[in-house]
N, C-alpha and C positions, 0 to 999 in steps of 0.2 A: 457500289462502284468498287471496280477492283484495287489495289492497292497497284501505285507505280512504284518500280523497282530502279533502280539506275542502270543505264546499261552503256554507257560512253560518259566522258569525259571534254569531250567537245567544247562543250559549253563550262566547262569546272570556275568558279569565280567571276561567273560570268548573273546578271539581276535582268530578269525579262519584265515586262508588264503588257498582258494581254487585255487591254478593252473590250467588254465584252466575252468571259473567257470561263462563265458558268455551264454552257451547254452545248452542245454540239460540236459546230468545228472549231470556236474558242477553247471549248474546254479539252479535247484533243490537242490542240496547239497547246496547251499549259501541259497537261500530262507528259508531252513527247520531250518539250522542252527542259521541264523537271530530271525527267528518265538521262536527258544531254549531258546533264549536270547544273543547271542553270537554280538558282532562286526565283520565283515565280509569283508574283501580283496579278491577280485578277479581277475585276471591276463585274457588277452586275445590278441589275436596277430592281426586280422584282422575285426573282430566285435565292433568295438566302441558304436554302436548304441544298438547293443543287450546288453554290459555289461553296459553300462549307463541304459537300461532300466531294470535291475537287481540292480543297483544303487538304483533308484528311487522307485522301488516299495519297499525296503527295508526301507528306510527313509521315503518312505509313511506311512509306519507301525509303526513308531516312533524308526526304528532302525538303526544303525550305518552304511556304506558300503563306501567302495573305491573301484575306478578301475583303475587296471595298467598294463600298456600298456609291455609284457614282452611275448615273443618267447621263449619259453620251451626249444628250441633247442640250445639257448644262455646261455651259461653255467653263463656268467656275469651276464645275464639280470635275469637270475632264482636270481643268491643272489640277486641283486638287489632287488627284488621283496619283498624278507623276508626283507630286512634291511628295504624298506618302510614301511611295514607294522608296521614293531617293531618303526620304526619313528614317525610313523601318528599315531598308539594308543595305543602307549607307552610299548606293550608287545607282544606276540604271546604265544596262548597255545596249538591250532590247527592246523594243516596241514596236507588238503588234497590235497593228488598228485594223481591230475585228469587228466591233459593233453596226449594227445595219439593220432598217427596218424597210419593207415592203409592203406600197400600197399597190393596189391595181385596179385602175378604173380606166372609162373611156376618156379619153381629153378632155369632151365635152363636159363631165361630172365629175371631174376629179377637183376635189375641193382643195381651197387654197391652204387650208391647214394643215394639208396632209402633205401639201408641196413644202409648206415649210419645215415640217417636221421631218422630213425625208433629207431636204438639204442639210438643217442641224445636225443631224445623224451620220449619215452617210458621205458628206463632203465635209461641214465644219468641224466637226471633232476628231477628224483624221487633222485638218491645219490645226487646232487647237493643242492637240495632245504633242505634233511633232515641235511644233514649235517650240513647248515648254519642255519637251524630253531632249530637244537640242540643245538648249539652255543646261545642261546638265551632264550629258552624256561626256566622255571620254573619244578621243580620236579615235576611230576604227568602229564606232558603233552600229545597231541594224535598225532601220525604220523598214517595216514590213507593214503592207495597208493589204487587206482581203477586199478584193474588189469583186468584178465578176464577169463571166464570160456575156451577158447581158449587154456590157459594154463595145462587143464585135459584134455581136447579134442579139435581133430580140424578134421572134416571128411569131409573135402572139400579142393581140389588142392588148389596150390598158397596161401595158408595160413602160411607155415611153417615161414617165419621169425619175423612174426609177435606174432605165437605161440610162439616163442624164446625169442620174448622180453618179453612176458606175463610168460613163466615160467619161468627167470631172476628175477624178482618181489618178486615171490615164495621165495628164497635164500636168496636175499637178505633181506627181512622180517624178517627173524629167524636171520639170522646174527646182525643186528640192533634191535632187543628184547633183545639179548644178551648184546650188546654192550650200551645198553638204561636202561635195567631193573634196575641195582642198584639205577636209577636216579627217578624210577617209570612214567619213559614214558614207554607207551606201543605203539608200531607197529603190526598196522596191515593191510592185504590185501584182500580188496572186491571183490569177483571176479564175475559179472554179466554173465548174460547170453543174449542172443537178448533183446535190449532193446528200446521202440517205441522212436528216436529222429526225426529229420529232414536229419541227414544221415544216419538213418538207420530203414527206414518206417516198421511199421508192414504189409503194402499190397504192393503185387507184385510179382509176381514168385518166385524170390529169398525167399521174408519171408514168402511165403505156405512152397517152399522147407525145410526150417529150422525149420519152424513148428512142421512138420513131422518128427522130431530127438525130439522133446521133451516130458515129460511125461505131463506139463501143454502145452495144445495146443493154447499158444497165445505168443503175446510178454509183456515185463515187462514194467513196468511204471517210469518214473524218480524220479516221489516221492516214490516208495516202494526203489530203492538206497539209494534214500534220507534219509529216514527213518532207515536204517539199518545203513548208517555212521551217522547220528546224537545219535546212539542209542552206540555203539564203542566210539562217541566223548563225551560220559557223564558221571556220576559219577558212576552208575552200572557197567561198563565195564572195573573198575580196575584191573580186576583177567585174563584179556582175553589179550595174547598177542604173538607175532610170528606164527601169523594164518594166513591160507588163507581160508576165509570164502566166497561159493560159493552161489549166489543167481541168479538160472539159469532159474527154470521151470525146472526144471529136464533133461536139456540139456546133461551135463554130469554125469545122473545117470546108 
C-alpha cells in the first residue's frame, strides 16, 4: 500500500473513526481522510494485516492512525471502539459507519441467522456506534453511515433483506439530524452504487450483468466514496444534513 501524503488541511485537528475501514471503501475513506488532515481510527474484525497496513501508510505520510480490533456485530465492542478512540486522541468529531455484510438468498431460504446477523451489522451498529459517538462528540460534529444505492433499487432475487437494512439507514438518518441538529452535528447517508473492491470485482458475469442497469457503464472507484464522505466530513457541508445522498452511475436513475 502506497504511502498517504497530506494534501488539505480541511480536516487539521480534526479525529475520525471509520468502522469497518481495513479494506476497500473503508479503507479509502481512512486514507482520504488522513490525506484532509484528520487522525484516523479504524475498526476491523478479521484483517489485521490489511488494517495495519492502512496504519502505516498513513503514518508514512506524517499522519496519525490506529487500528482496532472490534466486530460490528458486538454491540460492546462497537462502544468500545468509540471510547478508544476518544482514549487514544483525546476526542472524536467524525464517524463513519462503514461496516456491512451481505447475504443473498431467496426469501424462501434465507435463514434466520443471517437476518440477524445482517440487522446487527448493517442497522445496529450504525445506532450503536452514533449513539456512543454522540455521547462524546463536540457541537459541529459529522455522522456519516455508508448505506446503498440497494436501498432505491434492487432488481435482482435474494437481495431483499439486505435491501431492508440499507433502506433502515435511510430513517434512521433523518431521525438522528433531527435528534442531532440543535447540537450542529449533521448525519448523513452515502449511498453507493457497484463499486470495484476485492468483494465485489468490476469483471465477471455478475458485474457485465449489473453494468447493464446503469446509465454510467462501469463500476465506481473507492476513492470517488472516498472523496464525497471526506467532502460531507468538512467544513463546506454545514448546511447538508438528514440525506441520503446517492452515488451510483446512475444505477438507480
Amino acid at each position: 500500500m502506497s504511502t498517504i501524503t497530506r494534501n488539505s488541511s480541511n480536516l487539521n485537528d480534526q479525529v475520525a473513526l471509520i468502522q469497518g475501514g481495513s479494506r476497500g471503501i473503508g479503507a479509502a475513506i481512512a486514507q482520504r481522510l488522513a490525506a484532509e488532515g484528520a487522525a484516523v481510527a479504524i475498526t476491523y474484525v478479521s484483517s489485521p494485516d490489511k488494517a495495519a497496513a492502512v496504519v502505516h501508510s498513513i503514518e508514512a505520510g506524517g499522519g496519525r492512525a490506529l487500528a482496532i480490533k472490534a466486530d460490528s456485530a458486538d454491540a460492546e465492542a462497537v462502544r468500545g471502539a468509540v471510547r478508544q478512540t476518544v482514549e487514544h486522541f483525546g476526542r472524536i468529531d467524525i464517524l463513519v459507519n462503514n461496516a456491512g455484510v451481505l447475504a443473498i438468498a431467496p426469501i424462501e431460504e434465507f435463514s434466520l441467522d443471517d437476518f440477524d446477523r445482517t440487522l446487527a451489522v448493517n442497522v445496529r451498529s450504525v445506532f450503536v456506534a452514533s449513539q456512543e459517538a454522540a455521547r462524546h462528540m463536540r457541537d459541529g460534529g459529522r455522522i456519516i453511515t455508508i448505506g446503498s444505492t440497494n436501498a432505491e433499487r434492487m432488481p435482482f432475487a435474494g437481495g431483499s433483506v439486505y435491501a431492508m437494512s440499507k433502506s433502515a439507514i435511510v430513517g434512521l438518518t433523518r431521525g438522528m439530524a433531527r435528534d442531532l441538529g440543535p447540537r450542529g452535528i449533521t448525519v448523513n447517508n452515502v449511498q453507493p452504487g457497484p463499486v470495484d473492491t476485492d468483494m465485489n470485482p468490476d469483471s465477471g458475469d455478475f458485474a457485465e450483468m449489473i453494468k447493464g442497469l446503469m446509465a454510467i457503464n462501469r463500476y465506481g472507484r473507492a476513492e470517488e466514496i472516498a472523496a464525497f464522505v471526506a467532502y460531507l466530513a468538512g467544513p463546506e457541508a454545514g448546511y447538508i444534513t438528514g440525506a441520503s445522498l446517492t452515488i451510483d452511475g446512475g444505477f438507480a436513475a
